[in-house]
KOLROMI-498729 format. One record per atom (N, C-alpha, C): atom name; z, y, x. Coordinates in steps of 0.2 Angstrom, whole numbers, padded with zeros to 4 digits, m for minus. Atoms other than C-alpha are relative to their C-alpha. Example, Ala and Ser with C-alpha at 12.3 -4.5 7.8 and 13.67 -1.06 7.14 Angstrom:
% residues 2
  atom     c3     c2     c1
     N   0000  m0006   0004
    CA   0039  m0022   0062
     C   0000   0006   0004
     N  m0001  m0006  m0004
    CA   0036  m0005   0068
     C   0003   0005  m0004
% end
This chain:
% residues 97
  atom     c3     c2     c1
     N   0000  m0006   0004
    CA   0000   0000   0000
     C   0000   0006   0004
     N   0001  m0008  m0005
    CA  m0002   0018   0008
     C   0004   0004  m0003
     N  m0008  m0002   0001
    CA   0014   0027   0008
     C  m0004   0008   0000
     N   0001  m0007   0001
    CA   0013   0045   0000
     C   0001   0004   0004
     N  m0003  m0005  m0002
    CA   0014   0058   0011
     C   0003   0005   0001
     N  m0003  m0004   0004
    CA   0026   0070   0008
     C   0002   0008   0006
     N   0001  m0005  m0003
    CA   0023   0089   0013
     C   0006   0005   0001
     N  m0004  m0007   0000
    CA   0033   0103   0021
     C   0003   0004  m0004
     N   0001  m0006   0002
    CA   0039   0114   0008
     C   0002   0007   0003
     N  m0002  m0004  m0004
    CA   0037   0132   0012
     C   0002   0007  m0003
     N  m0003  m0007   0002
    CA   0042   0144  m0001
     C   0007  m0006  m0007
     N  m0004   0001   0002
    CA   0057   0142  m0011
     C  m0001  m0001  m0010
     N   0000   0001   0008
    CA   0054   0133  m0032
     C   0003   0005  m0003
     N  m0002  m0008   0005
    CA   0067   0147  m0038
     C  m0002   0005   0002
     N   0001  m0006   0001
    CA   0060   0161  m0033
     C  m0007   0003   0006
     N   0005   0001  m0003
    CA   0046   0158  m0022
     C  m0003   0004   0008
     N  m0001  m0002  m0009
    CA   0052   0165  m0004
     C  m0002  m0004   0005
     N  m0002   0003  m0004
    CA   0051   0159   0010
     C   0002  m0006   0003
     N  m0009   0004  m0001
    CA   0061   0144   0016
     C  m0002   0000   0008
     N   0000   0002  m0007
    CA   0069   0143   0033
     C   0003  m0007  m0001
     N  m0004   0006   0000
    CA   0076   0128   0041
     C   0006   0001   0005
     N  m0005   0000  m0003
    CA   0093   0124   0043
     C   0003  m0004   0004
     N  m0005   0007  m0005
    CA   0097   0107   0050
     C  m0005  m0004   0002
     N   0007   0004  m0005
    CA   0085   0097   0062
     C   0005  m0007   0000
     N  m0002   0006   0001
    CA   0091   0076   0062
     C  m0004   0000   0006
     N   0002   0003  m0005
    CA   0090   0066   0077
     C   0001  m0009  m0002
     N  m0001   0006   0001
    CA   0086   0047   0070
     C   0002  m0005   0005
     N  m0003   0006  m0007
    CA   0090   0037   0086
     C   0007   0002   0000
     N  m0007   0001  m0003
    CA   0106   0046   0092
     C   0005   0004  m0005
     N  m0003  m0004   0008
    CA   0111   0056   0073
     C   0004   0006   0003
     N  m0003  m0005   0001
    CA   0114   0070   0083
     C  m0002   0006  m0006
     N   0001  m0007   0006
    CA   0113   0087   0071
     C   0000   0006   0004
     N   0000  m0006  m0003
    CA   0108   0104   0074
     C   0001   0004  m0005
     N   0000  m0003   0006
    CA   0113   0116   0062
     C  m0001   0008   0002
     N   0000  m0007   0000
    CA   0108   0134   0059
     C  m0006   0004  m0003
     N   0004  m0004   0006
    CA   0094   0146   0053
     C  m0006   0000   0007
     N   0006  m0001  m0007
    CA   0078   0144   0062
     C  m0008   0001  m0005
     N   0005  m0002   0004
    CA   0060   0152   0056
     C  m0007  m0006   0003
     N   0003   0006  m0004
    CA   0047   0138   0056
     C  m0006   0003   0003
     N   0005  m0001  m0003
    CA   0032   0138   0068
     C  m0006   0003  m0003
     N   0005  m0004   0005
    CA   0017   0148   0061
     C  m0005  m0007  m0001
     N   0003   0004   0003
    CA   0008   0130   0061
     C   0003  m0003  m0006
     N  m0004   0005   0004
    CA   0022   0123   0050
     C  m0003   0005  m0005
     N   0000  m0005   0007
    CA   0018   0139   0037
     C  m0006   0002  m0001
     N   0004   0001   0003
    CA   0001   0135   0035
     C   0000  m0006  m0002
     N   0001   0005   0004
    CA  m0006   0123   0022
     C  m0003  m0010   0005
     N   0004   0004  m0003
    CA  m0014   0107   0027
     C  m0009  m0001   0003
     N   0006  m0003   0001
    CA  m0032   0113   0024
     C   0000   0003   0007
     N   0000  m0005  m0004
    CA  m0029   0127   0036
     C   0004  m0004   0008
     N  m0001   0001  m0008
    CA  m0020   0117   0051
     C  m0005  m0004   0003
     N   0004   0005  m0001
    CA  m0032   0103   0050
     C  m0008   0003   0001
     N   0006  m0002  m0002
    CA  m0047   0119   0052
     C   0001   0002   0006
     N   0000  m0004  m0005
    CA  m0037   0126   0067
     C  m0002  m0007   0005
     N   0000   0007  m0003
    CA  m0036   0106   0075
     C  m0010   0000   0003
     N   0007   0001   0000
    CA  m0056   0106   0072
     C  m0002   0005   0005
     N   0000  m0009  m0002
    CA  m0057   0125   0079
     C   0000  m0003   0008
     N  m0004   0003  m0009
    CA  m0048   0118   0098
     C  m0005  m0004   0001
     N   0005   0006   0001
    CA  m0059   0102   0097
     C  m0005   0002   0001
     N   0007  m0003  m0001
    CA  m0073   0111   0096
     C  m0003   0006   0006
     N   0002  m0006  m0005
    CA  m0071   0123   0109
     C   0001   0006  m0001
     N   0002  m0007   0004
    CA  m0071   0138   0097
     C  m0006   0001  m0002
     N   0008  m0002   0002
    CA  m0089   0136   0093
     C   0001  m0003  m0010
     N   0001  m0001   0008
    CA  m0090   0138   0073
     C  m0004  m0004  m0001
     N   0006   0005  m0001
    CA  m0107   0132   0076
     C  m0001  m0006   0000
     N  m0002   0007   0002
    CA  m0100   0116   0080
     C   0002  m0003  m0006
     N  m0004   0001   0006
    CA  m0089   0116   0066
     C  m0002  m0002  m0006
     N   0002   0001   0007
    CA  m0100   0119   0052
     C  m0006  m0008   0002
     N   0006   0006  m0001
    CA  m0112   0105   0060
     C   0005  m0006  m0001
     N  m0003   0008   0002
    CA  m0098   0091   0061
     C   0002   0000  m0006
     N  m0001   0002   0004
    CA  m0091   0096   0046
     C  m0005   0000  m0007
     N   0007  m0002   0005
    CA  m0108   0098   0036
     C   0001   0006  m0007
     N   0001  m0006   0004
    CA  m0106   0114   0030
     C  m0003   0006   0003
     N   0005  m0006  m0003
    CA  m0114   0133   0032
     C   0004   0003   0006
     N  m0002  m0006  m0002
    CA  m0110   0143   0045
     C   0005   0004  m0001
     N  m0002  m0006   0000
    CA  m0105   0157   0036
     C   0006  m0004  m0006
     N  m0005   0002   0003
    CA  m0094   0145   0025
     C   0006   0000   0006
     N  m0003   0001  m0006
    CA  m0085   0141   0042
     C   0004   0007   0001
     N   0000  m0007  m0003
    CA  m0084   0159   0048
     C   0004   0004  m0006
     N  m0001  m0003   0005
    CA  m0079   0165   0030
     C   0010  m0004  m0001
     N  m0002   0004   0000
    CA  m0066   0151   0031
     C   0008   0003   0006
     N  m0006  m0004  m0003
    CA  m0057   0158   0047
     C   0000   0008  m0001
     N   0001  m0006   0001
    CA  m0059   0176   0044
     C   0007  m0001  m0009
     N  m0003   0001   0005
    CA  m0048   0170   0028
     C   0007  m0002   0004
     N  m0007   0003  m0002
    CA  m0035   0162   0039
     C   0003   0004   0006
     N   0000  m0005  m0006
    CA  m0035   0177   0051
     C   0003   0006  m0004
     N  m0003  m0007   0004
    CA  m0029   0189   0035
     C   0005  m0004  m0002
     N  m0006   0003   0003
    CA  m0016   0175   0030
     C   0005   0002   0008
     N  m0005   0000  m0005
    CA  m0009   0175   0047
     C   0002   0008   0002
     N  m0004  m0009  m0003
    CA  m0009   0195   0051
     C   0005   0001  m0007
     N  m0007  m0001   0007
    CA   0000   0196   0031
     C   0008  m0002   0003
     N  m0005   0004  m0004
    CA   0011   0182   0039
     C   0006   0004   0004
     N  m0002  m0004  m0005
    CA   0015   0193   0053
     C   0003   0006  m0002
     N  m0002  m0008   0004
    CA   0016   0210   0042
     C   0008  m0004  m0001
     N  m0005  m0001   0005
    CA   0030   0202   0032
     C   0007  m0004   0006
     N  m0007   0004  m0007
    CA   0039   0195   0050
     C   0004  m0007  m0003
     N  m0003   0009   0001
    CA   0038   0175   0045
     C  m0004  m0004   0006
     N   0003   0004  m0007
    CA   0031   0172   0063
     C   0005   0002   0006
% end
C-alpha cells in the first residue's frame, strides 16, 4: 500500500498566520529541543514550488532546459518563477525568512 504523505503545515487553521516551530524530536536518542524557531524559506513553500526550485539547480538555471524536460512553454516556465520570485520578496516583506 503507499503510505500518505503527510505535509508541513504552514499557516495556522484558526486564524491563518504563520506557524513557527517549537520542538524538534530526535527518534534514535529522544533528545528534545524546545523553543521558537522560523522555518527555512524551503520549508514555507508549497510542494509545487520546491519541487520547481530542485528542477531549477538540476538544470543549471537554464529555463530552457526546464520547460523542455518538463514539456512545457518557456514562457510558462519563466512565468512560473517570476511568480515564486514575488512569493518570496512578499515572504521577505512580511520577515518570515
Amino acid at each position: 500500500m503507499n503510505e500518505v504523505k503527510k505535509h508541513l503545515p504552514l499557516h495556522c487553521p484558526g486564524c491563518n498566520q504563520p506557524l513557527k516551530v517549537s520542538r524538534l524530536f530526535c527518534n534514535h536518542c529522544h533528545t528534545e529541543v524546545n523553543g521558537v524557531f522560523t522555518l527555512p524559506l524551503l520549508a514555507s513553500l508549497d510542494d509545487k514550488e520546491q519541487a520547481f526550485i530542485i528542477d531549477f539547480v538540476k538544470s543549471s538555471g537554464s529555463l530552457k532546459e526546464m520547460a523542455k524536460n518538463r514539456g512545457i512553454s518557456y514562457p510558462t516556465v519563466r512565468n512560473f518563477l517570476d511568480d515564486l520570485i514575488a512569493k518570496i520578496n512578499k515572504l521577505n516583506k512580511l520577515n518570515l525568512l
